[in-house]
C-alpha positions in Angstrom: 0.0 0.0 0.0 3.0 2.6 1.3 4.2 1.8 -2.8 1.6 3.2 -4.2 2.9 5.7 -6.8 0.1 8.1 -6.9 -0.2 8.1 -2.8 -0.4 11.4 -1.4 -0.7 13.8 2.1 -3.5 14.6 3.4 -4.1 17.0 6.6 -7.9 16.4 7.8 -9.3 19.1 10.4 -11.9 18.0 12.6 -10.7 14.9 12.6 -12.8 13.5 15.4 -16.0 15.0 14.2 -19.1 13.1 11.6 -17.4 14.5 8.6 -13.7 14.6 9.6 -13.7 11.2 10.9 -15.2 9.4 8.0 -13.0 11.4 5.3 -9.9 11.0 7.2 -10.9 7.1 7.2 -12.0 7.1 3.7 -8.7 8.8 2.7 -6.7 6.3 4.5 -8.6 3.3 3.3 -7.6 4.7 -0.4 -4.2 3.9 1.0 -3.0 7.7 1.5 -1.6 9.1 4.2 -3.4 11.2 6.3 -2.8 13.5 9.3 -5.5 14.1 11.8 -6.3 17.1 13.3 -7.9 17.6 16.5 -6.8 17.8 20.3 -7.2 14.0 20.7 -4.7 13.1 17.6 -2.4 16.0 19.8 -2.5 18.7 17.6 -4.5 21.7 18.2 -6.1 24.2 16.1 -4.4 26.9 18.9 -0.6 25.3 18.5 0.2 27.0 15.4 3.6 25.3 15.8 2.3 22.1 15.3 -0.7 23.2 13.0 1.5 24.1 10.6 3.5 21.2 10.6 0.1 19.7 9.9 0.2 21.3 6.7 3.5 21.3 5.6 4.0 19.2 2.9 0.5 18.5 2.6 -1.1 17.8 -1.1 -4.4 18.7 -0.1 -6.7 19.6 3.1 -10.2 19.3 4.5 -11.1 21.9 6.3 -13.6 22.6 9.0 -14.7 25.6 11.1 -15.5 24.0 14.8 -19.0 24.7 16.5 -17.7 25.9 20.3 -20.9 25.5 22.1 -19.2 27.1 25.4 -17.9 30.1 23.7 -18.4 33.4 25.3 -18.2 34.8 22.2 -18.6 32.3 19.6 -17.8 34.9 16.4 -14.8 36.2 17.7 -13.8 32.3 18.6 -14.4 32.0 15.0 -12.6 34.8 13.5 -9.7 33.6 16.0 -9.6 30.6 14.3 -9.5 31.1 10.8 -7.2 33.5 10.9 -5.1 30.5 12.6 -5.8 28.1 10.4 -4.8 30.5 7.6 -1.4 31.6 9.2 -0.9 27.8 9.1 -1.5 27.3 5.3 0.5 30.5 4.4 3.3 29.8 2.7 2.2 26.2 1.6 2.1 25.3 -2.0 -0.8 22.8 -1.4 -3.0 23.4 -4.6 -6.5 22.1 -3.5 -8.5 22.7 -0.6 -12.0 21.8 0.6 -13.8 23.8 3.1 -17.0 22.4 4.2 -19.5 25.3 4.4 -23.3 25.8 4.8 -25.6 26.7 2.5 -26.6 30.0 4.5 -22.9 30.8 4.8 -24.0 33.8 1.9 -25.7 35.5 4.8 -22.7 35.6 7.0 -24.1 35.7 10.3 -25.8 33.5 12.7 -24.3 29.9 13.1 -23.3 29.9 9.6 -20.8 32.7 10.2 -17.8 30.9 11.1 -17.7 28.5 7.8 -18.3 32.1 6.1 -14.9 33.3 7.6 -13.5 30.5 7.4 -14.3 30.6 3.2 -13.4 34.3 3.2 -9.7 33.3 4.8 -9.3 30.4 2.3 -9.9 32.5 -0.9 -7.2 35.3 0.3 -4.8 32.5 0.3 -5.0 32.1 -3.7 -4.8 28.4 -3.4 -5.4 27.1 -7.4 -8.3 24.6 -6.5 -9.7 25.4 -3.8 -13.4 24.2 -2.8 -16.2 25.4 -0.8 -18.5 22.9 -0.5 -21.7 24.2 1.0 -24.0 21.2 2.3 -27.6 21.2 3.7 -28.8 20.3 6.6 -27.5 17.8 8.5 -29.4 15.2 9.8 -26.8 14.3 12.7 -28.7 17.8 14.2 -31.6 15.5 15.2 -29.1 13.2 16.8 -26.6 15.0 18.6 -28.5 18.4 19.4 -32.0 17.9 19.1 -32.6 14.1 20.6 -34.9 13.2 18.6 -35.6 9.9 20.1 -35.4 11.2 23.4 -38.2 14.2 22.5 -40.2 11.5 21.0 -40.9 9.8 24.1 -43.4 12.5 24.8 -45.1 12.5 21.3 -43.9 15.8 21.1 -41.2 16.8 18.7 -39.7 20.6 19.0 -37.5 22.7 17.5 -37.4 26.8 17.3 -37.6 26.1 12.9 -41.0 26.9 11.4 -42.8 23.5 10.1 -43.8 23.8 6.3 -40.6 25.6 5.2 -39.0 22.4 3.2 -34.8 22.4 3.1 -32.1 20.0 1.7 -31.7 17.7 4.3 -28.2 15.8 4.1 -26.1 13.0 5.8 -22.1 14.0 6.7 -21.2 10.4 5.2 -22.8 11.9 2.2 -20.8 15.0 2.3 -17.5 12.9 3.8 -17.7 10.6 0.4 -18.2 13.9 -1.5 -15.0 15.8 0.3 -12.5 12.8 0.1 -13.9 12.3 -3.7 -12.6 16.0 -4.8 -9.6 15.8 -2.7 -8.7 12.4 -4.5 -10.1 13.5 -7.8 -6.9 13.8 -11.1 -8.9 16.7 -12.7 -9.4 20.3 -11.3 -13.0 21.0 -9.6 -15.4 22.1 -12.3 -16.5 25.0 -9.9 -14.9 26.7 -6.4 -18.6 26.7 -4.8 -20.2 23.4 -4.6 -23.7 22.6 -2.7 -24.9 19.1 -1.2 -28.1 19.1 -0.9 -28.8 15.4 0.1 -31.7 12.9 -1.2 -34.7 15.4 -0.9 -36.0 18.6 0.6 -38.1 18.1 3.7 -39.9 20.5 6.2 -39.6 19.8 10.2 -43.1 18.8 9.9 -42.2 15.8 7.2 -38.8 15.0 8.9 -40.9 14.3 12.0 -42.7 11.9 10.4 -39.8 10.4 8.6 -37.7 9.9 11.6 -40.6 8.7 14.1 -41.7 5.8 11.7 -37.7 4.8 11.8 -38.2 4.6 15.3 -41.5 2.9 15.5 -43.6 6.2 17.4 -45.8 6.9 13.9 -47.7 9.4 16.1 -44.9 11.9 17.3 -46.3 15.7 16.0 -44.0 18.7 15.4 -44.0 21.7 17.4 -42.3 24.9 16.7 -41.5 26.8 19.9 -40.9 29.9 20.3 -37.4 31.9 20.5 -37.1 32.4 23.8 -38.1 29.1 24.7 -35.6 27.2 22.0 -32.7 29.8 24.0 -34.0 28.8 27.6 -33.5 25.1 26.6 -29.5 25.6 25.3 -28.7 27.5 28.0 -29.9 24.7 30.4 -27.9 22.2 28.3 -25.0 24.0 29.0 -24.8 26.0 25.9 -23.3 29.5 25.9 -25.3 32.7 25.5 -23.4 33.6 22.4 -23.6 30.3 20.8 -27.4 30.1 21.5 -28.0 33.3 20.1 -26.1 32.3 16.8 -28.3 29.0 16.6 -31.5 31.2 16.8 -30.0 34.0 14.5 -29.8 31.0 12.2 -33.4 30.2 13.1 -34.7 33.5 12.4 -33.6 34.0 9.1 -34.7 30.4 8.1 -38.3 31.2 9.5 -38.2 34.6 8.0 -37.8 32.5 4.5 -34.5 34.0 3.5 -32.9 32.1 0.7 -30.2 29.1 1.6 -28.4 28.5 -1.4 -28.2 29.0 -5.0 -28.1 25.9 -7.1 -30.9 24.1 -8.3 -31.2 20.1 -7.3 -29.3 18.1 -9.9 -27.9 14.5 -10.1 -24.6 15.8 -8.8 -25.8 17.9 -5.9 -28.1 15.2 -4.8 -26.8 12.5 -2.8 -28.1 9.0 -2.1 -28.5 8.8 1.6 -32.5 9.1 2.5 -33.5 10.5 5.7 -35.1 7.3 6.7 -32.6 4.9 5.8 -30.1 7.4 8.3 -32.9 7.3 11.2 -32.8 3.3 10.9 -29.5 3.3 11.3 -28.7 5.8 13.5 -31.1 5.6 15.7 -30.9 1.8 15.9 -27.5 2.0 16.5 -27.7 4.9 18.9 -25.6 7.3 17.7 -25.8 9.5 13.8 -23.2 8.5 11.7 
């Protein structure tokens, strides 16, 4: 495997998180070689000592902007770190880049603003193939932050998100496959911005539905709650004030129906993983993949 002649270096951010983890994998499975990013493979986005080591060398990247959910002040966390992340790649003549995005990261506020900066520091770098690829929603949300399962258990399912408003809802082994397939790809990327926009569009209200047949609770409803009540509930969890109030900026402008992305579905944009099939599986299992 070490022989192959087209075997190459790869430095994967986030590389304990749904979408770095499986790319990283998927890149080393491919036989390359791939260095891991996060504080648990010792090397931290705030050691630019090491960070840059990260890099150097490196033919390509994946790169991430990290939620921090304890934040005091989650923008200038953000801003913090791209500007790291960029000092780190300055210099380097890696050619292609992709930057998993959003596809509100046009707005540039809200939770969608750090991927935004994180774009904004990539392009100043003047890497040749660099890739922003902006996905949908991910369904890990109803895992990891919304509990789906756990919700369900009182028939009730709520979220702050209005419940007719449809959006591309997407898996991160979806957008994984789709990052370590440009990083590996021989050609250039046909375009810099690319959106993911999973199997179908689905409002909360239809997501629900999806999601409590997986789980065998047919009669779960959808509630939106209000604002104020969605913030109560973060803070309680132990989220910051500032990362709660980016989540609900976010929120806002989705009720409000301000426009997430720019591309119309195609074949390429859509990807194969259905909503169901991921609540089988990752709710059978007990954890999203």
């Amino acid at each position: 495997m070490n022989s192959m002649p087209d075997r190459k270096i790869f430095t994967v951010l986030g590389a304990t998180s749904d979408t770095g983890r499986l790319v990283a994998d998927s890149l080393a499975e491919a036989g390359h070689h791939v260095r891991r990013v996060s504080r648990r493979h010792g090397v931290s986005l705030d050691d630019a000592a090491t960070l840059k080591a990260a890099f150097a060398g490196a033919d390509g990247a994946y790169l991430m902007m990290p939620f921090d959910l304890q934040a005091p002040d989650l923008h200038a966390r953000e801003r913090t770190l791209a500007a790291q992340i960029a000092a780190a790649l300055q210099g380097n003549r890696m050619r292609r880049a992709v930057v998993l995005s959003g596809l509100s990261a046009e707005l540039k506020r809200g939770s969608s603003l750090g991927a935004a900066l994180l774009e904004d520091a990539v392009r100043a770098l003047g890497l040749a193939e660099p890739v922003f690829l902006r996905a949908g929603w991910f369904m890990e949300n109803f895992a990891k932050g919304l509990n789906f399962p756990a919700q369900a258990g009182s028939g009730v399912f709520a979220t702050p998100f209005r419940p007719h408003r449809p959006l591309p809802m997407v898996s991160a082994g979806d957008v994984a496959a789709r990052a370590a397939e440009l990083l590996q790809a021989n050609t250039p990327p046909v375009e810099p911005v690319q959106e993911l926009l999973g199997a179908a569009d689905l409002s909360m209200a239809e997501a629900t539905a999806v999601m409590a047949q997986a789980i065998g609770r047919p009669g779960v409803r959808y509630e939106q709650v209000p604002l104020a009540n969605a913030r109560a509930g973060m803070l309680a969890a132990g989220m910051s004030p500032s990362f709660a109030d980016a989540v609900l900026e976010t929120a806002r402008s989705f009720n409000d129906g301000e426009p997430w992305g720019a591309q119309s579905r195609t074949v390429r944009n859509t990807t194969p993983t259905t909503l169901a099939h991921w609540a089988r599986q990752a709710f059978a299992e007990g954890e999203a993949r």
